[in-house]
Structure formats: structure tokens, C-alpha cells
C-alpha positions as CSV (number, residue, x, y, z in Angstrom):
1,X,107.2,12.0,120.2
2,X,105.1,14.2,122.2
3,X,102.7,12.9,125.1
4,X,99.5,11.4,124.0
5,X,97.1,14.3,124.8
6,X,93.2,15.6,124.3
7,X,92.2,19.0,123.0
8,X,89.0,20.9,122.2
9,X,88.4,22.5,118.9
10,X,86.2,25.1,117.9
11,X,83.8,23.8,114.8
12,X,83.2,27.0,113.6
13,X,86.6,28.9,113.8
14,X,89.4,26.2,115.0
15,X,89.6,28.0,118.3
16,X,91.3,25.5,120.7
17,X,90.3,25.1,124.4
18,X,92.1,22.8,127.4
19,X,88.5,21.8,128.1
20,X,85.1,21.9,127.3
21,X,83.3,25.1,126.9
22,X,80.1,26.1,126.0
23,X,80.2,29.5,124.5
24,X,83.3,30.2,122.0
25,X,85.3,32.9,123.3
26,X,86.5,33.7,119.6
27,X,83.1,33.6,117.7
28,X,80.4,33.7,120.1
29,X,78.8,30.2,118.7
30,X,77.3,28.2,121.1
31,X,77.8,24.3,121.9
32,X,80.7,24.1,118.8
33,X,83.8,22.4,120.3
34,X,84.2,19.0,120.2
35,X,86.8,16.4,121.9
36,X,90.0,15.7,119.4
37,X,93.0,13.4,120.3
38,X,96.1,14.5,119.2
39,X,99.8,14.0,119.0
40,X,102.4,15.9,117.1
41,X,105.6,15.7,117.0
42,X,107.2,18.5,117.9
43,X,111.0,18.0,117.4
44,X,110.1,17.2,113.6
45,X,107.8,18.4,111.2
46,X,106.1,17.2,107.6
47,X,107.7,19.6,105.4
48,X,110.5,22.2,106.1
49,X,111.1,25.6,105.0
50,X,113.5,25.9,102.2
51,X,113.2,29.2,102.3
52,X,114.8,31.7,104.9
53,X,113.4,34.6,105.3
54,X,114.9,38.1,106.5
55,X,113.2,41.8,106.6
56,X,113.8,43.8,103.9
57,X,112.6,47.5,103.1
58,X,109.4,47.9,101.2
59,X,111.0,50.5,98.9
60,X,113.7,47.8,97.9
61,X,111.7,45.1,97.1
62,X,111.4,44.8,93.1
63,X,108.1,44.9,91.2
64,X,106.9,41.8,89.3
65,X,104.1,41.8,86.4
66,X,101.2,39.7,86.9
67,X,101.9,36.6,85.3
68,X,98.8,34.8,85.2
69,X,98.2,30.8,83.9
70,X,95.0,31.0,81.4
71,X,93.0,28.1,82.1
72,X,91.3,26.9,78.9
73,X,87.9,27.5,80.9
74,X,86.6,31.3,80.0
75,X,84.4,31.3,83.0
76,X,86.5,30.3,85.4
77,X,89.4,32.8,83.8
78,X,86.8,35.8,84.5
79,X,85.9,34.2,88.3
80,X,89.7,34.3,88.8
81,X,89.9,37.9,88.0
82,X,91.8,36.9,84.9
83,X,93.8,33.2,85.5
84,X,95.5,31.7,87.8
85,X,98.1,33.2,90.1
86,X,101.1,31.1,90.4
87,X,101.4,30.0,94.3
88,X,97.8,30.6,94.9
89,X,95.8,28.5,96.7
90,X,91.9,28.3,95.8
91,X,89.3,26.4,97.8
92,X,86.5,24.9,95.3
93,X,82.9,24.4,97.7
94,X,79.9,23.5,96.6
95,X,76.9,20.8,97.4
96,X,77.4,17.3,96.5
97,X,76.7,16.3,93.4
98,X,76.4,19.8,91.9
99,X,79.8,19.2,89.7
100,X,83.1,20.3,91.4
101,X,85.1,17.4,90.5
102,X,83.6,16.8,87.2
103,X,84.2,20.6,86.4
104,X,88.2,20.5,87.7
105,X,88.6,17.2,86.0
106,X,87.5,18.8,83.0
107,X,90.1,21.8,82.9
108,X,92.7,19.7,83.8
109,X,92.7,17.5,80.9
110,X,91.8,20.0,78.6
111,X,95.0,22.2,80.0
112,X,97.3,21.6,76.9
113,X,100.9,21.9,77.6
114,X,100.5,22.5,81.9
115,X,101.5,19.3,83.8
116,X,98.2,18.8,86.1
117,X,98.5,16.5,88.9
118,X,94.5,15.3,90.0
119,X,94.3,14.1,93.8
120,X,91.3,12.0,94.9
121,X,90.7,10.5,98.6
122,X,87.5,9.9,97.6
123,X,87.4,8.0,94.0
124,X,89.8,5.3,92.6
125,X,91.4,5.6,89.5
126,X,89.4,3.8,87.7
127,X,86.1,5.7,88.2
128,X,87.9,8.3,87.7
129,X,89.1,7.2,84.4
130,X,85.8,6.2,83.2
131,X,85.0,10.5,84.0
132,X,87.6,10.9,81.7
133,X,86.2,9.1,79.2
134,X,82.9,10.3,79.4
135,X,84.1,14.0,78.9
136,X,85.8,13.0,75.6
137,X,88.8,14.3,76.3
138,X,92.4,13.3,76.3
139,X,96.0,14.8,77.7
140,X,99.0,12.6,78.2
141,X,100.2,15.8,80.6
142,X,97.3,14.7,83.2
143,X,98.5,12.4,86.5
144,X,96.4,10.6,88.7
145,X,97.2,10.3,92.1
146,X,94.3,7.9,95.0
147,X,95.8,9.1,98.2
148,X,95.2,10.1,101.0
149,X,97.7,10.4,103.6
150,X,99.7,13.8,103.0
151,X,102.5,13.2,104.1
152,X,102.8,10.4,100.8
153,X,101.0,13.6,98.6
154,X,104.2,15.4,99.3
155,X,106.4,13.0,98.5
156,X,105.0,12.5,95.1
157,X,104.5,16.6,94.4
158,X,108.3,17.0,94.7
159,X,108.6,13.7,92.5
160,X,106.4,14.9,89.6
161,X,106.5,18.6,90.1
162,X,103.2,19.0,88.5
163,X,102.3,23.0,87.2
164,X,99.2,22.6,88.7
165,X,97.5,20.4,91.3
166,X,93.9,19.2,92.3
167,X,93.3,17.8,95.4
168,X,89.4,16.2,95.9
169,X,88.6,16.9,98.5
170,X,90.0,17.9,101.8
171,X,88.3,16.7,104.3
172,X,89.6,13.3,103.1
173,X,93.1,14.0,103.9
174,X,95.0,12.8,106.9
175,X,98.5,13.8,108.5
176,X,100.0,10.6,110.5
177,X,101.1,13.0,112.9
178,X,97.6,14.1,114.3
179,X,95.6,11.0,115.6
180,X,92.4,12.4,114.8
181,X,90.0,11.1,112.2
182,X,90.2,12.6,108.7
183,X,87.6,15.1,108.1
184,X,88.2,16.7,112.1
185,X,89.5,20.2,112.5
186,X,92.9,19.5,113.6
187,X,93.3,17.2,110.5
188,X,91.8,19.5,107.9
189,X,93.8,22.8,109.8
190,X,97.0,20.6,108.8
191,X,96.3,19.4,105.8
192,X,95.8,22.3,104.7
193,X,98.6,24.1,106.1
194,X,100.6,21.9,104.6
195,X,99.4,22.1,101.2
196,X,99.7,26.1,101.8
197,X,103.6,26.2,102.1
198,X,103.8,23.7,99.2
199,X,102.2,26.2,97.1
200,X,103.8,29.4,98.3
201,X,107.7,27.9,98.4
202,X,107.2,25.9,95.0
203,X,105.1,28.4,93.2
204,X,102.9,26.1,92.7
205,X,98.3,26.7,92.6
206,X,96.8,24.1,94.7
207,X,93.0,24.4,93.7
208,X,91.1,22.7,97.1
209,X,87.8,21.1,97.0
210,X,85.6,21.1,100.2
211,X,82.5,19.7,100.8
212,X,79.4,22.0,102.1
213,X,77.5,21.1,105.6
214,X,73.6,21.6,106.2
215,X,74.2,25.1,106.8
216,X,75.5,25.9,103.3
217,X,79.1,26.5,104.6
218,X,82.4,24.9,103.9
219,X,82.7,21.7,106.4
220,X,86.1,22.3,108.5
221,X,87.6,25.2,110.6
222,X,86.6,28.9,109.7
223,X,90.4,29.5,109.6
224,X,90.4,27.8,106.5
225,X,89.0,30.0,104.5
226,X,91.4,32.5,106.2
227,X,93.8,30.3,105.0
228,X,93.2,30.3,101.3
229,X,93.9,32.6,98.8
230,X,90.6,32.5,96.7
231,X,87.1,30.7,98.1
232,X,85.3,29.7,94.9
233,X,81.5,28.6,95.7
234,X,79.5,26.1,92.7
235,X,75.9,27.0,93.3
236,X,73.0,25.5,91.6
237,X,69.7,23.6,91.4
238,X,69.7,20.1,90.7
239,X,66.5,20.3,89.1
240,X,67.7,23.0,86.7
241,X,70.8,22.2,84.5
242,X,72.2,25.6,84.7
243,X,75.4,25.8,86.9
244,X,76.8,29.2,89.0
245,X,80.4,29.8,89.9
246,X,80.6,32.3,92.2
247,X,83.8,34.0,94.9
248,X,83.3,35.0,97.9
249,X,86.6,35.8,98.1
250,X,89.9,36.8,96.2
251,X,93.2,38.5,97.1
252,X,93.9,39.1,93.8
253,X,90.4,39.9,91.3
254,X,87.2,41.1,92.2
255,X,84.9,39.1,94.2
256,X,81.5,39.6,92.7
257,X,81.9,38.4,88.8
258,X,80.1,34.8,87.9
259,X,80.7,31.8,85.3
260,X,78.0,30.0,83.8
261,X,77.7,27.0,83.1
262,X,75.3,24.3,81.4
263,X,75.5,20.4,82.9
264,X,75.5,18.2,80.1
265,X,76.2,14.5,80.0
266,X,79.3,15.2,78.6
267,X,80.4,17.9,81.2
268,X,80.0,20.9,82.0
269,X,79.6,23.7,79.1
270,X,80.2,27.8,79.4
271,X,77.2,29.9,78.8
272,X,79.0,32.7,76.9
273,X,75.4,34.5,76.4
274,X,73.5,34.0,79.3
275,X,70.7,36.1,79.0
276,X,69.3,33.8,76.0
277,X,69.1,31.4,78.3
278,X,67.4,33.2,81.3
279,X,64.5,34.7,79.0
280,X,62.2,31.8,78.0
281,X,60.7,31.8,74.3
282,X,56.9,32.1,74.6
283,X,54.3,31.6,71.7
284,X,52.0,34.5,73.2
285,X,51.8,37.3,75.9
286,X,50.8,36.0,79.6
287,X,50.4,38.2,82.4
288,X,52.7,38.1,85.1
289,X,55.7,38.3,83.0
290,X,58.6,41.3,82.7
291,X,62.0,41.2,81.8
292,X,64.9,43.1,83.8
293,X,68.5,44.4,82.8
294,X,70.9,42.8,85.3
295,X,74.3,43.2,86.1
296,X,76.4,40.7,87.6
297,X,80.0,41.9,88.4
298,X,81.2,43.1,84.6
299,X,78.5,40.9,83.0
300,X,75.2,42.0,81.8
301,X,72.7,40.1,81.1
302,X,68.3,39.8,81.0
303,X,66.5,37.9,83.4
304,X,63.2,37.1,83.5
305,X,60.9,37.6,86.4
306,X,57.7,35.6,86.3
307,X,55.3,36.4,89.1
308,X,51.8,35.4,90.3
309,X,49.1,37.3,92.3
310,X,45.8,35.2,93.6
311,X,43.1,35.6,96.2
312,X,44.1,34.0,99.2
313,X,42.1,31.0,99.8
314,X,43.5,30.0,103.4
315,X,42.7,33.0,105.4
316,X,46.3,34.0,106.0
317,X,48.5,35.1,102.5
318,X,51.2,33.8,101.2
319,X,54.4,35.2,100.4
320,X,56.9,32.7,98.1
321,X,60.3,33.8,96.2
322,X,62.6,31.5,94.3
323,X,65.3,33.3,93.7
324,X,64.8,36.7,94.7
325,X,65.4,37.8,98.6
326,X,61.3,37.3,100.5
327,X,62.3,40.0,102.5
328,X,63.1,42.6,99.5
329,X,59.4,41.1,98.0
330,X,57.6,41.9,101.6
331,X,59.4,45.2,101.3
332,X,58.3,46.2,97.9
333,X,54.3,44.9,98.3
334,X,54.6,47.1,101.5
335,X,55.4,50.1,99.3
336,X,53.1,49.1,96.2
337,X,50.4,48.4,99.4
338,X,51.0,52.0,101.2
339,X,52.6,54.1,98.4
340,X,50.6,53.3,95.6
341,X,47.5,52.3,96.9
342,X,47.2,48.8,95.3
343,X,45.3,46.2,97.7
344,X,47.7,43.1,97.9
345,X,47.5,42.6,101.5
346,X,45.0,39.6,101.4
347,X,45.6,37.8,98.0
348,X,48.8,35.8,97.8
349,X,51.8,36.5,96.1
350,X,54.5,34.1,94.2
351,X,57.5,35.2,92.5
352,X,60.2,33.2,90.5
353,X,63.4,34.4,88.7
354,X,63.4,31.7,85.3
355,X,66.6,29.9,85.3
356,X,66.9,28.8,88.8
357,X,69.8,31.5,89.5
358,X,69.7,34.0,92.4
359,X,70.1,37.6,92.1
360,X,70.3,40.1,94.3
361,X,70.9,43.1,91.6
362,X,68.8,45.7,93.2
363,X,68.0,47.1,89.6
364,X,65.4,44.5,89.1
365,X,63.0,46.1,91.6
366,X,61.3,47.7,88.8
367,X,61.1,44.9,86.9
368,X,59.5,42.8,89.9
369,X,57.0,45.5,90.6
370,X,55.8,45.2,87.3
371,X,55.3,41.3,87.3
372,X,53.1,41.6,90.7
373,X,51.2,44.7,89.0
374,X,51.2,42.5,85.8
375,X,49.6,39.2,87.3
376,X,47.2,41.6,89.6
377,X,46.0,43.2,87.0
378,X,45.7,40.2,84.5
379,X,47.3,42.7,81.8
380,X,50.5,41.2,79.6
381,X,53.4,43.5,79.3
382,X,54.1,43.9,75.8
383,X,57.5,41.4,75.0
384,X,60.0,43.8,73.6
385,X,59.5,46.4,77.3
386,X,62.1,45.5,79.6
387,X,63.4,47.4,83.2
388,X,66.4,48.3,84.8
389,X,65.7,50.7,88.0
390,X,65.6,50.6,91.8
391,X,62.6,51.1,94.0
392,X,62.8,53.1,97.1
393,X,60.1,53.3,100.1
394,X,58.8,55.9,99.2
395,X,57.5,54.4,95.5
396,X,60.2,56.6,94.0
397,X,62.3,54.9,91.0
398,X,65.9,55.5,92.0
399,X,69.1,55.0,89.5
400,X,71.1,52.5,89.2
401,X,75.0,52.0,88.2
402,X,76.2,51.5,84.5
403,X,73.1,51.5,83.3
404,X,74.9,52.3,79.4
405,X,76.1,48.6,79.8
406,X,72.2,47.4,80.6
407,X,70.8,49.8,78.1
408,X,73.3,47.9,75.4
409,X,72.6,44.6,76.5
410,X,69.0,45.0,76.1
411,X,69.2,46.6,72.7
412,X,71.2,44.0,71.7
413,X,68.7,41.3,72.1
414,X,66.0,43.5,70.1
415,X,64.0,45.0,72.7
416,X,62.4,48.4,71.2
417,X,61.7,49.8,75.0
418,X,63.3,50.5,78.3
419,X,62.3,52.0,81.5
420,X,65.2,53.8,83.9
421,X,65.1,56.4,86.3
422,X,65.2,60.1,85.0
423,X,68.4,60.5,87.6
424,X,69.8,58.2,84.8
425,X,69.8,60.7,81.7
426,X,72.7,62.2,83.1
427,X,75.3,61.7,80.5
428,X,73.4,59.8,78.5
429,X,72.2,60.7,74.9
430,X,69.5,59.0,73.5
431,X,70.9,59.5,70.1
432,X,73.4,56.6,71.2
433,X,70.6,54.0,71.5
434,X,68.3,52.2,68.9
435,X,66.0,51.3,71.9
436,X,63.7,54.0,73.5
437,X,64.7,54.8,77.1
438,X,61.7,56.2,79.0
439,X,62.5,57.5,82.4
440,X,60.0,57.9,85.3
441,X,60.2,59.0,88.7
442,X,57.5,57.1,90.5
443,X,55.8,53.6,90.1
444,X,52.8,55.9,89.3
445,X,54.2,56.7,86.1
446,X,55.3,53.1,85.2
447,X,51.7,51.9,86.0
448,X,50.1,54.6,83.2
449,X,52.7,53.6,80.7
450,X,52.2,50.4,80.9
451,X,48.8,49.6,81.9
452,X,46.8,53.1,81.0
């Protein structure tokens, strides 16, 4: 057994230090390391290698197909990039009480004919049970594991060789062979590691959940997220029942598809159509209003932007977004200010993207331009008009990518009218379309459509 000993981690990357510093030579953070005890031992260790491993020639090594396990969850399939890749490792973050466990609970009892092994260090079985039977849903392939300590996880993975395994969460993990607390760098660096050459020598996906600090981030070491195969992030508002699954990262599918989903007291449902859902059903016309062609990795859909321009009765305007980046909003009352010469400098201005999602799809400029222009003006913009271009400083209406796939999602869902950019036509035959495309090239020309 090695000598009883004190180090100093790194909070934000895992960087380890002999003593305390103040700046992190690794990631330039200030006043992150903190005082760990540990003690390894270093003549043994929790898990060996089975595996030996020699260098062999790229040209020699022998091309696999991409074998995939479909989860019976659609939106997580298309988050994945298509399944699950055997021997992955994906770590699940998101705020507390937004739905991570509920959501993973879910696909693994609905998994029909996968042996799922669920983890929890934080519930016992029997809350976890009564989950279970809220969701309505049963699987005589689903085990149920309340530990903590990994070194007895391990023993029981090679015991009930489980396709797939859950572990929630871990920062409540410990290794008896670091003294730490659970939840400290050292501990989750292990843990993890551990659970990392499980996965990779028994073929095995290890899906992670981690909690989320103030800042937003995963709690632990940056280096796990280095770590880790795929970083899934939940997002949401808890005052809105609509659920995002976003990645941030993903060795092996694209990183900027989504999954919806809707929280219901029985779980978690997909939103195969989400832009019925993100366009609200009004009885009559309001000002203020317009409706946008989005485009979210593969997935188009129609969002609605509701917006709201007032005399400012404090001196000083305001400038509010939900939603929508405040900076991009500044930006584009700064061009509608000095561009197009409409006075928005001392009223106040409030914008709001219906749903409680976030985009950042620069194609709905246009569409916010013509909410603030819609709620100055006190005009309505007629219900079946919807937008899909991107502003530039100068008030010109620049193109956007596959705008065939936004043009089709719009006609789809009955609208008789969209506005693009005129660098759009290219390739594009109106013949094609149901729905009339009108392109402009300046906010100018929107305005005088719209508004006369």
C-alpha cells in the first residue's frame, strides 16, 4: 500500500499539482484546485487488462460494418447518430429534476430482448420500482443494482454480463482505493476510468449520468468529457413541459441533431412533429407575431417568434430575449435602427421564442425582424406568411442552407407564403412548391410587402 499522501486537483480540468496554486498552468482558471487525500495502490489495480495489445499496420487491420443497437427511443436513435455503438461510453448531463433518470429508466425497460443492467448510488430499489410502475411498463430483462462502491459494480457486471448498463449518476461512485470523498475529482477521474475499460474490453455501452454545477457544466474533472465517447446534454424549462436532448459531442454521428420530448406524468413522450407544437393556435391575428423555418441538424421544423415593442417608461430601454441570443437582438435593432431608419432606440424591446426551446438557427433573423417591425407598427402579419432568411449589417437579406427542406416543411403545414433571399432561387423551381416563395434582397422590401 502506498504512503498516505495529499495532492491538488484542478476543478476544471483534473490537472494535478504537489501544492497549491493559484492560476492553472493547464487551463488558465483561477483559484480551481482544491486539497485531495489519496492513496493508491500501486502494486495492484481494480480491474486488469485482458487484453494485450501489439502494433499492427493500418493497411492490415480488417474493416468492420457499423453494427449499431436500436434503442426503442426514436429521438435518442437520431441524437446517437443512428443507435448505440457497442463499447461506447456516453455521458447523460442535465439540471436536476429535468428527467435523465426517468428518461434512461424508461428505454431500459422498454428495450425488449437487450439485458439492461440500471445502477443507482442515489435511489433505493424501491423508489425506483415505484418509477417503474408509474411508467407502465414491464421487462423481466431489466436488473437493478443500489451500489455504489465500484469496485462491487464490477464484480457484479462480469456476473450478469448485462448488454447494456446505466449507471446514475457518477459523482456518487467511490473507488476504495482513493480516500477521497465521492463526488471529488480523483474519485470521479477513477470511476470513470474504470467504467471506460469495462466498456471498451467487454464491448459493452456504459451510458453515464452526471449532474450539472451552477455554471451549466458537467460537475467533475474536464477530462471527463475527454474521456467519454458521446456527451449527451437534457435541456429544458421546468416551467414548460417540452424536453431538449442535445450533443455536444460524438465520435461517431453528428453533433448538432436534437430529440424532443414531452414530460408527462407517465414519462417522457417523443415529439415526432415538433413544429405543431412550437406554433401556438390563435383565434385571431395579434401584432407582434411571425413564424420562421428552422433547421435543427437534419430536422426542420416552424417556430414561432412572438415579440413586443413599447415606449420606455424608465428612462433607460430595455432589451429582453428568451430564447434567442440578446446579443444577435442588439445586433439586429442596431441594423433596423441605422440601416432602415426605424426609431427603436428609446422604446423597449421583448422577444420570446414559443415553446421555451433555444435556437440559434441564424435563418430566423428575418423572421425576428418582422415580429419587432410587427409589434412597432401594431400591424398583424397575416397567419399563413412565414420566413426563412439571414440578416446581415448592412439590412441585406442573405441565404441560408437547404432552404428546399424549410420551403417543404412550411408547405406542409399549409402556409400559402414564404419569404427567402433571391441568392436562394438558385436551383430552385418554383413549379416544385404549392407555397409562393417571394425573395427580397433588403428588409426594405420585406417592410412594403408586408406592411405597404
Amino acid at each position: 500500500m502506498a504512503k498516505l499522501k495529499k495532492a491538488y486537483f484542478c476543478q476544471n480540468c483534473g490537472a494535478q499539482a504537489s501544492k497549491w496554486i493559484g492560476k492553472c498552468p493547464s487551463c488558465n482558471e483561477w483559484n480551481t484546485y482544491v486539497e485531495e487525500i489519496i492513496q493508491k495502490d500501486n502494486t495492484s489495480s481494480t480491474r486488469s487488462s485482458k487484453r494485450i495489445s501489439k502494433p499492427i499496420l493500418i493497411s492490415e487491420i480488417q474493416e468492420t460494418k457499423d453494427i449499431r443497437y436500436r434503442t426503442p427511443d426514436n429521438e435518442l436513435n437520431r441524437v446517437l447518430g443512428g443507435g448505440l455503438v457497442p463499447g461506447s461510453l456516453v455521458l447523460f448531463g442535465g439540471e436536476p429534476g429535468i428527467g435523465k433518470s426517468t428518461l434512461l429508466l424508461q428505454v431500459a425497460l422498454a428495450w425488449s430482448g437487450i439485458k439492461v443492467l440500471y445502477i443507482s448510488g442515489e435511489e433505493s430499489e424501491q423508489q425506483i420500482k415505484m418509477r417503474a410502475e408509474r411508467l407502465g411498463i414491464d421487462n423481466n430483462l431489466s436488473y437493478l443494482l443500489s451500489e455504489t462502491s465500484i469496485q462491487n459494480i464490477l464484480t457484479h457486471l462480469e456476473k450478469v454480463e448485462a448488454d447494456v448498463v446505466v449507471v446514475d449518476s457518477i459523482q456518487t461512485l467511490h473507488s476504495s482505493l482513493i480516500e477521497s470523498s465521492a463526488g471529488s475529482i480523483s474519485q470521479i477521474r477513477e470511476c470513470s476510468g474504470e467504467l471506460m475499460r469495462f466498456a471498451k474490453e467487454t464491448n459493452t455501452p456504459v451510458f453515464l449520468i452526471g449532474h450539472i454545477n451552477k455554471e451549466g457544466s458537467i460537475a467533475g474533472p474536464k477530462v471527463l468529457e475527454h474521456m467519454v465517447d458521446v456527451v449527451l446534454q437534457f435541456e429544458g424549462d421546468r416551467n414548460h413541459m417540452y424536453r431538449l436532448l442535445r450533443s455536444s459531442k460524438n465520435r461517431f454521428g453528428p453533433t448538432n441533431e436534437i430529440g424532443i420530448y414531452e414530460m408527462q406524468g407517465s414519462g417522457l413522450r417523443e415529439v415526432a412533429n415538433p413544429s405543431e407544437i412550437l406554433i401556438s393556435n390563435r383565434d385571431e391575428q395579434l401584432s407582434g407575431s411571425a413564424i420562421s423555418s428552422s433547421l435543427e441538424g437534419l430536422r426542420p421544423m416552424l417556430i414561432e417568434i412572438q415579440s413586443l415593442v413599447s415606449s420606455a417608461a424608465y428612462g433607460t430601454p430595455q432589451r429582453s430575449s428568451t430564447g434567442f441570443d440578446l446579443r444577435r437582438l442588439n445586433m439586429l435593432l442596431a441594423v433596423l435602427e441605422k440601416r432602415c431608419g426605424f426609431k427603436l432606440g428609446a422604446k423597449d424591446v421583448f422577444l420570446n421564442i414559443a415553446g421555451g426551446i433555444k435556437v440559434e438557427d441564424p435563418a430566423i433573423d428575418l423572421a425576428v425582424v418582422c415580429a419587432v417591425l410587427s409589434s412597432n407598427e401594431d400591424f398583424p402579419i397575416p397567419s399563413k406568411v412565414c420566413f426563412a432568411a439571414e440578416v446581415g449589417l448592412s439590412g441585406e437579406i442573405r441565404p441560408v442552407n437547404k432552404i428546399d427542406q424549410r420551403i417543404i416543411e412550411a408547405q406542409k403545414l399549409g402556409f400559402e407564403k414564404i419569404f427567402i433571399s433571391k441568392y436562394n432561387l438558385k436551383g430552385i423551381d418554383q413549379a416544385n412548391f404549392s407555397i409562393e416563395l417571394i425573395a427580397v434582397s433588403k428588409i426594405e422590401e420585406v417592410f412594403n410587402q408586408l406592411f405597404g
